[in-house]
N, C-alpha and C positions, 0 to 999 in steps of 0.2 A: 504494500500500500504506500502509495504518495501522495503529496497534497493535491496535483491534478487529477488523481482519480479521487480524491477522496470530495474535490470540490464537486466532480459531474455529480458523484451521488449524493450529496447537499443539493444540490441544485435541481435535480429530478424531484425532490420531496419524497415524502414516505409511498412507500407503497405496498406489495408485498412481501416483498425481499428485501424493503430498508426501513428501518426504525429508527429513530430518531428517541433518544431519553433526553432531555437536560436536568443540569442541575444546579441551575440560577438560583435556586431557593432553598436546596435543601439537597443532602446527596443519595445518591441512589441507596436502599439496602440492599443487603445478599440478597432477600428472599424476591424483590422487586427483580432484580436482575436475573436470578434465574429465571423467573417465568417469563421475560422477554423472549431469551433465550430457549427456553421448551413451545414458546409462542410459536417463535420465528423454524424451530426444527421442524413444525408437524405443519410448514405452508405447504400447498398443493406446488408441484414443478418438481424438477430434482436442479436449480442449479442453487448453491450456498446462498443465507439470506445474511444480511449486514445491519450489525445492532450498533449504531453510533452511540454512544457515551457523551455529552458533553454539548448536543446540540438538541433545542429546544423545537418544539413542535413545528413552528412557522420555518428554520432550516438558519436562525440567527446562531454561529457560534458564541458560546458562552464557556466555555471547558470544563473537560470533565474532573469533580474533587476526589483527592486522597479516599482508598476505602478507609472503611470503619476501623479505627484501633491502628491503623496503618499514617504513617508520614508521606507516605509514595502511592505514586501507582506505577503497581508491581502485576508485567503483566503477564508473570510465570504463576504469583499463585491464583490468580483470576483463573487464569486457564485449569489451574488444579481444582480449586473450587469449584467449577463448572464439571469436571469432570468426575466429583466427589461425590457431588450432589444432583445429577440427574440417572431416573433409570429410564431404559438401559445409557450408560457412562455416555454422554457426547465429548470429543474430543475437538475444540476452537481453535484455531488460528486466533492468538490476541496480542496485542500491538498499539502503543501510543504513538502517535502521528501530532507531529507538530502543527498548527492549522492557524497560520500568521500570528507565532508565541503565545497559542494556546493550547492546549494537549486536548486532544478528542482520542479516546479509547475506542477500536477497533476491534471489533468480533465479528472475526467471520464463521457462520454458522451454517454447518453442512445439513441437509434436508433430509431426514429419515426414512426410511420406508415403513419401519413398522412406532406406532405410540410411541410420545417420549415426554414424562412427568419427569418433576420433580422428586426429591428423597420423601418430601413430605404429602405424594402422592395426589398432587397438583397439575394438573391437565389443562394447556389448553393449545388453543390452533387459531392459525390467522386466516381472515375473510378478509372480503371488501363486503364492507357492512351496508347499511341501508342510505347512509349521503353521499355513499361512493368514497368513504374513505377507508384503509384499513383498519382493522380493529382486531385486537385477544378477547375472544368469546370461549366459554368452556369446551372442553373436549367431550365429550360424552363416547360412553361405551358404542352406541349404533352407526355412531360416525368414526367411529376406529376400527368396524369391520368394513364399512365402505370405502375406507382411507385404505385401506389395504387389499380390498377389492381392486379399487384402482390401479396400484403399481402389482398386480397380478402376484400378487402374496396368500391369499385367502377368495375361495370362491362361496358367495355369502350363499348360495343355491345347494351346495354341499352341507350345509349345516342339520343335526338332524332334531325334527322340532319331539320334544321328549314327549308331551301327553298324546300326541298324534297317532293312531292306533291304523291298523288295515280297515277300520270301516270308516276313512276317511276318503277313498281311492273308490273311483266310480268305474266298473267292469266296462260299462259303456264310450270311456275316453281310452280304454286299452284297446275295443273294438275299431275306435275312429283313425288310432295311429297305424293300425294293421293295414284297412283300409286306403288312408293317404300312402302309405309305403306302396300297395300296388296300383294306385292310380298315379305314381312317381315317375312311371317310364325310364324306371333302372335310375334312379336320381336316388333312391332311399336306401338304407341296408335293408337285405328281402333277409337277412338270416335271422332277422327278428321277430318272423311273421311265425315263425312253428314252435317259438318260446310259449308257456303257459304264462298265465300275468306276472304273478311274482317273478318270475326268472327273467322277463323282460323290462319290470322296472330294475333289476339287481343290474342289469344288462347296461344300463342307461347311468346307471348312478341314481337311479330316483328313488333306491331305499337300500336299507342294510341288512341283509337275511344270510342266513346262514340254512338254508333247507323249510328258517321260517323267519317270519317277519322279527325282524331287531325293534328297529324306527323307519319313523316315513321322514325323508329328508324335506325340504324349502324344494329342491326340484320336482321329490314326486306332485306336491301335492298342486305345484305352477300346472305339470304338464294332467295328472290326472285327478284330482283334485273334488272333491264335488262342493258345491259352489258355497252350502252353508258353513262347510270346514275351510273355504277359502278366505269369507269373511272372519271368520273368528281367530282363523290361526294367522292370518297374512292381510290383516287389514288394511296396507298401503297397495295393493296391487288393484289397479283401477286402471280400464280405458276407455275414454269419449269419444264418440260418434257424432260428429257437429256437421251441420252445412246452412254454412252463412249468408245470408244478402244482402253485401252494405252490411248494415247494424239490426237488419229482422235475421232471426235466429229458425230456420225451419226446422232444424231436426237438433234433438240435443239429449243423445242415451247413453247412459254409465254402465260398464259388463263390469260384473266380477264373476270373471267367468275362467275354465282353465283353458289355458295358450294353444292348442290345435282346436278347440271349438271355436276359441275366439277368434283365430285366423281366417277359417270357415266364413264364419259371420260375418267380417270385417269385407272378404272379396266376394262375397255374394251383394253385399251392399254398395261395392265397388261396380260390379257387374249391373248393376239395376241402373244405376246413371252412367255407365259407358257407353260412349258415342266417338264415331267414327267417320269418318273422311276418306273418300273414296279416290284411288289417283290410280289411270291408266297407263302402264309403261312398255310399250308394244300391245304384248297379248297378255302382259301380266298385269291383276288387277291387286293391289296393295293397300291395304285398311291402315288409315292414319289416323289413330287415336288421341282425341284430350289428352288422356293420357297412360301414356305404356304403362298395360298391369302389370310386367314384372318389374318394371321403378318402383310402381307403389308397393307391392308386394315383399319385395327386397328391403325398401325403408319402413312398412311396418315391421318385418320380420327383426330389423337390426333394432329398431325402439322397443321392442320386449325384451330381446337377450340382451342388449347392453344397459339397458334403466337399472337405476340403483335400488334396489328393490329394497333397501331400510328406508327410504324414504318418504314419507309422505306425496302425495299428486299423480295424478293419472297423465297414462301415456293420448295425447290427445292429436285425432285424426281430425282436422279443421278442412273442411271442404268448402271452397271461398269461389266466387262467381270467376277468376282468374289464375287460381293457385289451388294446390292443395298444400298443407305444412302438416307434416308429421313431427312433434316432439315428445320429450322424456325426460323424467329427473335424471340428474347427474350427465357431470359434465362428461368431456371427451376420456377417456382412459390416461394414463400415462404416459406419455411419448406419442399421443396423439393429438395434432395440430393442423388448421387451415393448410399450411400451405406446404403438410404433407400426407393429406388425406388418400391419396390415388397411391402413394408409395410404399408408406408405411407396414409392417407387418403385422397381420391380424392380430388384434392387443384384445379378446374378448373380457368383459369387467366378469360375466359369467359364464365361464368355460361349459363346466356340464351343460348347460343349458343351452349353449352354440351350440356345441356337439350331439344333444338329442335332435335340434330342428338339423340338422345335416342330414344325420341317419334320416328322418324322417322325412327325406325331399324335399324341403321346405323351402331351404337356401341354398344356396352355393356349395358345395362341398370345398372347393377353394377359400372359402374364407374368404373372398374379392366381394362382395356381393356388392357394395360400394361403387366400383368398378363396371358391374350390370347397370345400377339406377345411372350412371353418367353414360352410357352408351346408350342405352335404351331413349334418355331425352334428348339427344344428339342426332342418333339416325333416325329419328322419327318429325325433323326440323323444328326441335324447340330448345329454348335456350338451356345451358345446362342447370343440373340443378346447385341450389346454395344453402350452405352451413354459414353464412357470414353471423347470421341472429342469433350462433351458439352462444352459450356463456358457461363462465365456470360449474354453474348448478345444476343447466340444461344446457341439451344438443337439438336445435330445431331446425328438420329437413325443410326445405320448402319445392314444389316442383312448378314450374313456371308451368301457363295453360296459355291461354289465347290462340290467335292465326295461327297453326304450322307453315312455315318456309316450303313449299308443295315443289318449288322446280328445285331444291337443297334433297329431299327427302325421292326426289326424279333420281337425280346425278348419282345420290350412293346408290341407288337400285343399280343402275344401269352398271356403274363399275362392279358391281358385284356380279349381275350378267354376263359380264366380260370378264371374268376370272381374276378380279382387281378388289377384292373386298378390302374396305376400308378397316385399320386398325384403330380402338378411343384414340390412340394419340392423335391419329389422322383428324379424326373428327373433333379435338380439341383444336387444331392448328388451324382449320381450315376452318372453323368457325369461328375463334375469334382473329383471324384474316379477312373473316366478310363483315366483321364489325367495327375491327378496330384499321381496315384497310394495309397498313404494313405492320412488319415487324423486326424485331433485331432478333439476332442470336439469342440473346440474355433474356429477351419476353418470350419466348417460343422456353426458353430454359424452365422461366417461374411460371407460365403454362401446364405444361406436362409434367412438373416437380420432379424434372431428373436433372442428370450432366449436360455440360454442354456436346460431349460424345454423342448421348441419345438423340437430340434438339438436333445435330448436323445431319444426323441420319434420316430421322423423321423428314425433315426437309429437304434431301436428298431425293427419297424416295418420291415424297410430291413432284417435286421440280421432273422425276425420270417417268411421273404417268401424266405429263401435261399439266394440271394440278395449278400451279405455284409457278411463279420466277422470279428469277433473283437479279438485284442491281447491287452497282457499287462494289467495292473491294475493304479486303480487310475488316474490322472492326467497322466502317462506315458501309457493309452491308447489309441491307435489309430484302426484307421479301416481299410478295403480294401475289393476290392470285392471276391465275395467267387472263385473256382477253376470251380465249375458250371457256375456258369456268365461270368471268361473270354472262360469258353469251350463252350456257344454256341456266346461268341461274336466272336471266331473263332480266339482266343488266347489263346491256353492251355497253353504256357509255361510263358505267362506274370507272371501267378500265382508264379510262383518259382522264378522267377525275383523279385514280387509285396515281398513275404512271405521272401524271404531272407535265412538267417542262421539261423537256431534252437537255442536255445538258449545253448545248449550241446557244438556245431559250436565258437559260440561266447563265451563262457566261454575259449574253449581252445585256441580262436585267444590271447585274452585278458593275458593269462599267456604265450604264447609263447613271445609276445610285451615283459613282462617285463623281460623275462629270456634273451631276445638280447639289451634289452635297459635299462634295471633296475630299470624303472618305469612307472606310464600312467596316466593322467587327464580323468577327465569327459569328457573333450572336445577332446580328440587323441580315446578316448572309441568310442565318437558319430559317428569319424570318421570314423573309423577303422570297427565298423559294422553297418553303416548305419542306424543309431539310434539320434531319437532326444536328446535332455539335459536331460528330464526327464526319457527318459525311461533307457538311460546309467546309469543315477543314480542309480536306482533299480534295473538292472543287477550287478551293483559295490557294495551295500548294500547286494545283495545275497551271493555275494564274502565274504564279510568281515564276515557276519553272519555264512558259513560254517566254518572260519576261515583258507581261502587259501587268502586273502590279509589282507594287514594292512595298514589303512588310518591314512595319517598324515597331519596336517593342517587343517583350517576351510572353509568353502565360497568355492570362488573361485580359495585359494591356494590351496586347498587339492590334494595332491595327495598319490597314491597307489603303494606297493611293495609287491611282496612275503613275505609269511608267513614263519617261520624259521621250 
């Protein structure tokens, strides 16, 4: 730690990962100090969180005073103390930093996976509270199995509930899974279908028997369940059936019901308002649906297995005159984020529970199912879908609805006729190329949430089926779609919009500028012909090379004049 880093993190203010103590008034005690510290251990993230000492809420330094009984601050026994007095032991990075001749105590605190209290058996965990600022709220026992749900330590589905007896399991939800497994079309495990019940929940994980029943776990009684023991034993498990208009509400019903009936109900109700769009491509006729049922399908399926089931709130299916949004308590898992959603490696918060709707055809056997919902709203010419509205406490799908893109949803038929089927990434790039019109290497990169390896290839491949073309060189190149692809997406002119001025065009915009104004930047260049930083660069480098301008200046001051 130095004063320059120690200032950005003053300067960003508290958040989750930084805390701020002062002690302008009075100094910190042990017992105050640890619980910052076991605060800041048990925040959601895994990267170390930062307890400043010595700087007051608003982020004014004041410095941090001597501990108690002590003349110094001493920041080998701090670190001792810390580690004396928390279970299980946290071991700190601690360090007094000088902060323009005044000492700010630095503790860096590494982020736990599993609980971590105080000696004195003292719990607690950092949130962003309700005015949007951080805050230490207790720890409680139900949020330290979902907390460890999350970094895939404890699967809370697995737990087995003790009064829960075998007449809690309805013969009829054993019948319905047998069933789904062979209407699966080889998507389900069949070698579950000639188990007797018991042996096929033991099969599942959804109970503990040994020739006879032990306990019924939290999974059996999700997946078979009958509905008065679903209420009484697992009172958080709720999902809403909404479809909205504007602000009138026509349909609004709560299941507490177990997970393959519910799934049942949920697309048969899907089915009842699915509607479709007819498009003619030779002799093939192709149904363009509101919206693709295995998107919806796939995003309810992942909002019950991944919902935090110690949670209070229902997994709610909002059916809106433009969108449908699927969400669920708890947030994304651990090492799952925005902007590596498509990449990531299946983090399930409740394994058993992915793993039975697998067996049961439900979902993906991949674990991609993710991966389904974005292709499915892609090739079917609707925008993709968004998790932007996640938050820490919930994950809310939403799938865009309105017009289908009909001559977008023409072109992948047809390449797919032609032995050319389109890959998501294809259809990530080539969709946001008809929206955002170019692109660089680096946004085709945070596009597809790979390398830039992947990104050249993907782009490659378009550019080698007509697709895409590419201008400019080096770093100042970018893409766009070819003059073929906006003419049969029944945009010829976009192209000349998309391609712009020749670069003939832009050489003579560029000397007319300075003969009326007497000189031009990089930055009045990019403006001027609609060109990023790099590419104006090497149009202006072309300049100076033929020897029709003259640069003066370095960086960012440089700029260009006529040549004498």
């Amino acid at each position: 730690m130095n004063t320059k880093v120690l200032r950005q993190l003053i300067d960003g203010g508290e958040t989750l990962r930084v805390e701020f103590k002062g002690e302008n008034n009075r100094s910190l005690s042990d017992a105050e100090l640890l619980e910052a510290v076991v605060c800041l251990a048990n925040r959601p993230g895994n990267e170390s969180g930062w307890l400043l000492v010595g700087v007051e809420d608003d982020g004014k330094v004041t410095g941090a005073k001597a501990r108690p009984r002590s003349n110094v601050l001493e920041p080998q026994k701090i670190q001792a103390l810390i580690a004396n007095r928390t279970r299980p032991s946290i071991t700190c990075d601690v360090e007094v930093v000088d902060y323009y001749k005044k000492p700010v105590l630095v503790i860096k605190v590494p982020t736990s996976s599993v609980p971590v209290g105080t000696a004195d058996g003292k719990y607690l965990r950092r949130i962003i509270g309700g005015q949007g600022r951080p805050e230490c709220v207790p720890f409680h026992f139900s949020e330290m199995v979902a907390r460890q749900a999350d970094v895939g330590m404890r699967d809370y589905t697995s737990l087995p509930i003790p009064e829960a007896g075998g007449d809690v399991l309805d013969p009829l939800e054993f019948e319905r899974l047998r069933r789904m497994i062979r209407e699966s079309r080889g998507q389900g495990d069949s070698t579950l279908l000639e188990l007797p019940d018991l042996e096929l929940a033991k099969a599942l994980g959804a109970v503990e028997a040994n020739h006879q029943l032990v306990a019924v776990r939290v999974l059996g009684l999700l997946l078979f369940g009958k509905v008065d023991a679903l209420r009484h034993f697992l009172p958080t498990h709720e999902v809403a059936f909404q479809v909205l208009s504007g602000l009138e509400v026509e349909v609004n019903e709560f299941f507490q019901w177990p997970l393959f009936r519910l799934m049942e109900e949920i697309a048969s109700r899907f089915r009842a308002r699915h509607r479709e769009t007819e498009l003619m491509v030779g002799f093939l006729r192709i149904g363009i649906p509101d919206y693709p049922e295995r998107a919806f399908r796939e995003g309810l399926a992942n909002a019950l297995i991944h919902r935090d089931y110690t949670r209070m709130g229902a997994v709610h299916i909002q059916w809106h005159e433009d969108r449908i949004e699927i969400s669920n308590p708890g947030g994304f898992p651990e090492g799952v984020r925005l902007d590596n959603l498509l990449v990531t490696p299946p983090r399930p918060r409740n394994s058993l529970l992915a793993d039975a709707f697998r067996r049961a055809g439900v979902v993906e056997r991949t674990g991609r199912g993710i991966d389904t919902i974005f292709f499915e709203q892609l090739r079917n010419g609707r925008p993709p879908p968004s998790y932007e509205r996640s938050t820490d406490t919930d994950v809310v799908l939403v799938l865009p609805g309105g017009q289908a893109n009909l001559n977008f949803v023409g072109l992948v038929a047809e390449l797919h006729q032609q032995g050319h089927p389109l890959k998501l990434d294809d259809l990530l790039v080539l969709n946001r190329l008809f929206l955002d019109r170019r692109l660089t290497i680096a946004e085709v990169t945070h596009t597809i949430q790979k390398g830039e390896v992947e990104a050249r290839g993907v782009l490659e491949r378009l550019v080698e089926m007509g697709l895409v073309e590419g201008r400019g060189e080096a770093r100042g190149r970018v893409y766009h779609l070819s003059a073929a692809t906006y003419r049969r997406l029944g945009e010829k002119s976009a192209y000349v919009r998309t391609r712009g001025f020749e670069p003939l065009q832009q050489e003579q915009m560029i000397l007319q500028y300075i003969e009326k104004h007497g000189r031009i930047t990089r930055r009045e260049v990019a403006e001027l012909c609609r060109l990023s930083p790099d590419q104006a660069k090497h149009l202006l480098k072309r300049l100076v090379r033929t020897t029709r301008l003259i640069k003066h200046g370095k960086f960012k001051g440089a700029w260009y004049e006529l040549a004498p």
